[in-house]
C-alpha positions in Angstrom: 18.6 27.7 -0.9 20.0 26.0 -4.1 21.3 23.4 -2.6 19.0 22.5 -0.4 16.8 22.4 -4.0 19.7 20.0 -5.5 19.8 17.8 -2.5 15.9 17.2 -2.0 15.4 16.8 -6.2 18.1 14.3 -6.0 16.5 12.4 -3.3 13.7 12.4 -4.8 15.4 11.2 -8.3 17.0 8.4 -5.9 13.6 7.4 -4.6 12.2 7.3 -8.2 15.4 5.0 -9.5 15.3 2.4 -6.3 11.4 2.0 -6.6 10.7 1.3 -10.2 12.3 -1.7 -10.9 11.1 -5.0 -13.0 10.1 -6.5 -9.5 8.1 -3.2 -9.0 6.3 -3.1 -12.1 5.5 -6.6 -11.8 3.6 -5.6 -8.6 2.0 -2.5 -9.9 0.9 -4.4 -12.9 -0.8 -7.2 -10.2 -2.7 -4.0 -8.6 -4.0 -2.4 -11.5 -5.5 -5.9 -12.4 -6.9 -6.5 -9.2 -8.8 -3.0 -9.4 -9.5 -3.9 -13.4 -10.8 -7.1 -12.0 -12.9 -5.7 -9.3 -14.4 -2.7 -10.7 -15.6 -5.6 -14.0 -17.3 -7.3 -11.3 -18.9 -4.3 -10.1 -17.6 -4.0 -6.9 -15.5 -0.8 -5.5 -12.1 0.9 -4.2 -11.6 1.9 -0.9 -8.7 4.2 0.1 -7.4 5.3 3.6 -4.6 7.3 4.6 -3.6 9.8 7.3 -2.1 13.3 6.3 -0.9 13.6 3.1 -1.2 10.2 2.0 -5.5 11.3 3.4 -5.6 13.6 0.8 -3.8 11.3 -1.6 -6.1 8.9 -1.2 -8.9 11.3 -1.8 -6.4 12.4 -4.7 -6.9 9.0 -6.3 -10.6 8.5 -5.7 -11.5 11.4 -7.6 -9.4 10.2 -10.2 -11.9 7.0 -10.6 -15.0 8.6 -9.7 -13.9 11.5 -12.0 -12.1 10.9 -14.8 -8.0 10.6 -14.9 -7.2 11.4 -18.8 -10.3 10.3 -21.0 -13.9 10.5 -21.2 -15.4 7.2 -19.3 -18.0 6.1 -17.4 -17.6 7.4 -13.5 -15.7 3.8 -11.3 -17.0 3.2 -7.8 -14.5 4.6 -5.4 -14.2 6.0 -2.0 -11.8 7.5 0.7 -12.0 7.1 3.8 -10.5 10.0 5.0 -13.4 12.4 3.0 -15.9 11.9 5.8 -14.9 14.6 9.0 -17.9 13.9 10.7 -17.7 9.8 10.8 -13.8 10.1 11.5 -14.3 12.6 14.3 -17.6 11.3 15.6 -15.2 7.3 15.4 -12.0 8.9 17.1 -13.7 10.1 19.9 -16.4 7.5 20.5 -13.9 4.5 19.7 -10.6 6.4 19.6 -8.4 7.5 16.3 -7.1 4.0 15.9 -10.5 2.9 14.6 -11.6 5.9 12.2 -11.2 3.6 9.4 -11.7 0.1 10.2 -15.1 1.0 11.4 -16.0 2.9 8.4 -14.9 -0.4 6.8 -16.9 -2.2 8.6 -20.3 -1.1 7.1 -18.6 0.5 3.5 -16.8 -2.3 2.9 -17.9 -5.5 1.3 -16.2 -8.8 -0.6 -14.8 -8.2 -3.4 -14.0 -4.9 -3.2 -10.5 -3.5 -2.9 -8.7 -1.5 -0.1 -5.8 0.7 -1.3 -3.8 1.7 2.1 -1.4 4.2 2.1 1.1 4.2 5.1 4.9 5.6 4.5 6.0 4.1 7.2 3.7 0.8 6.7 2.9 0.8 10.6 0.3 3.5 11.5 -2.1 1.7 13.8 -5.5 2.5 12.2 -4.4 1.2 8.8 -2.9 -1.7 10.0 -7.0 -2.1 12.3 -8.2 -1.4 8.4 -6.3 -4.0 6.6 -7.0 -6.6 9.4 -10.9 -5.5 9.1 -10.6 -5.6 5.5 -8.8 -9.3 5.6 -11.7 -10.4 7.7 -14.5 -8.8 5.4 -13.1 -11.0 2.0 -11.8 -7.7 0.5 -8.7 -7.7 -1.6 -5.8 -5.6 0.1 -3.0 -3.4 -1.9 -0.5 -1.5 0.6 1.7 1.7 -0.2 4.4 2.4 2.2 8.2 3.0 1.8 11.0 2.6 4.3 11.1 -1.4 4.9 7.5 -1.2 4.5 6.4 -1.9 8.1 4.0 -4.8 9.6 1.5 -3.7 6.8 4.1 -5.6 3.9 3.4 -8.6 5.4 -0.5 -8.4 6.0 -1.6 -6.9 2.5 -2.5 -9.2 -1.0 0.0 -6.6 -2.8 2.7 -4.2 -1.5 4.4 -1.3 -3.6 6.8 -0.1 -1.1 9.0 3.1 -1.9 12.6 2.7 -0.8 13.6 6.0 0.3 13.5 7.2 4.7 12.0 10.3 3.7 8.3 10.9 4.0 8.2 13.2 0.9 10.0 11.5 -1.3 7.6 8.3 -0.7 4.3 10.4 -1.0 5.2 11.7 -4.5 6.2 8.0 -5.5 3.0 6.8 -4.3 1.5 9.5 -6.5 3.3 8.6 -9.6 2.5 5.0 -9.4 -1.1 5.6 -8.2 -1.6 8.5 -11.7 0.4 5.2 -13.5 -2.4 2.7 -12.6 -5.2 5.4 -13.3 -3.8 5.3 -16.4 -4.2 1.8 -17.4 -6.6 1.3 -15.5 -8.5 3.6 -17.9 -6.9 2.5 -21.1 -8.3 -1.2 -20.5 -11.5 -0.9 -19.2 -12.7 1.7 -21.6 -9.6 2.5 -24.1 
């Protein structure tokens, strides 16, 4: 069991070392002013993921509409993943490849931001989401990993993990996404 401990940390470590990098940060810094930007203009974040990067997306709205590390007014966000009823209700009306583009469709508005989370950057209904958002005037920020799939080319901003292991690029999405919370906090209300 030890090693299996030591090989998976050091993946991870691997992950962490390939993904943060100046070109990296200059991306993360472009997201976190585009959701500065849009939440001083009064508009909103929209997440969607599937799985784990679902919950991390619910993860990270919480974080706005709750607080991340300081006292603050509550920031408009949503995920989509939250609603069972809609995504159940869409998947088998429309089928699962919709769940979120239609949600989109009436949540979604110009100006606002979509964060999608994909690891492998091609999982049909976010790629539907980030075409519906494109369409709808909303800004569009994509976390995958591997090469980053068809969604690298169809977002505003891509943070792509480079690691092949699905893990490994959920818990780097996590540490950038608590890293933007961060300042996203420190300048609207530090």
């Amino acid at each position: 069991m030890k090693r299996y401990f030591e090989v998976f940390l050091k993946g991870h470590d691997e992950a962490f070392q390939k993904s943060f990098h100046d070109d990296s940060m200059e991306v993360l810094n472009r997201i976190a002013q585009s959701i500065i930007n849009a939440f001083k203009a009064g508009r909103k974040v929209i997440l969607c993921g599937n799985g784990g990067s679902g919950t991390d997306a619910l993860h990270v709205a919480a974080e706005f509409v709750g607080r991340f590390e300081m006292e603050r007014m509550s920031l408009p966000a949503i995920a989509l993943s939250a609603d069972t009823a809609s995504i159940t209700a869409i998947g088998n009306d429309y089928g699962y490849d919709r769940v979120f583009e239609r949600q989109l469709e009436s949540l979604g508005h110009k100006g606002d931001v979509l964060i999608a989370l994909s690891t492998s950057g091609r999982s049909p209904n976010i790629l539907k989401a980030v075409e519906k958002a494109k369409q709808k005037g909303l800004l569009t920020i994509g976390f995958t990993g591997r090469e980053g799939g068809s969604m690298k080319g169809m977002v505003d901003h891509c943070f792509c993990v480079h690691s092949q292991r699905t893990a490994h690029i959920q818990e780097i999405h996590m540490i950038a996404l608590h890293a933007i919370c961060g300042v996203v906090e420190q300048v609207l209300f530090g």
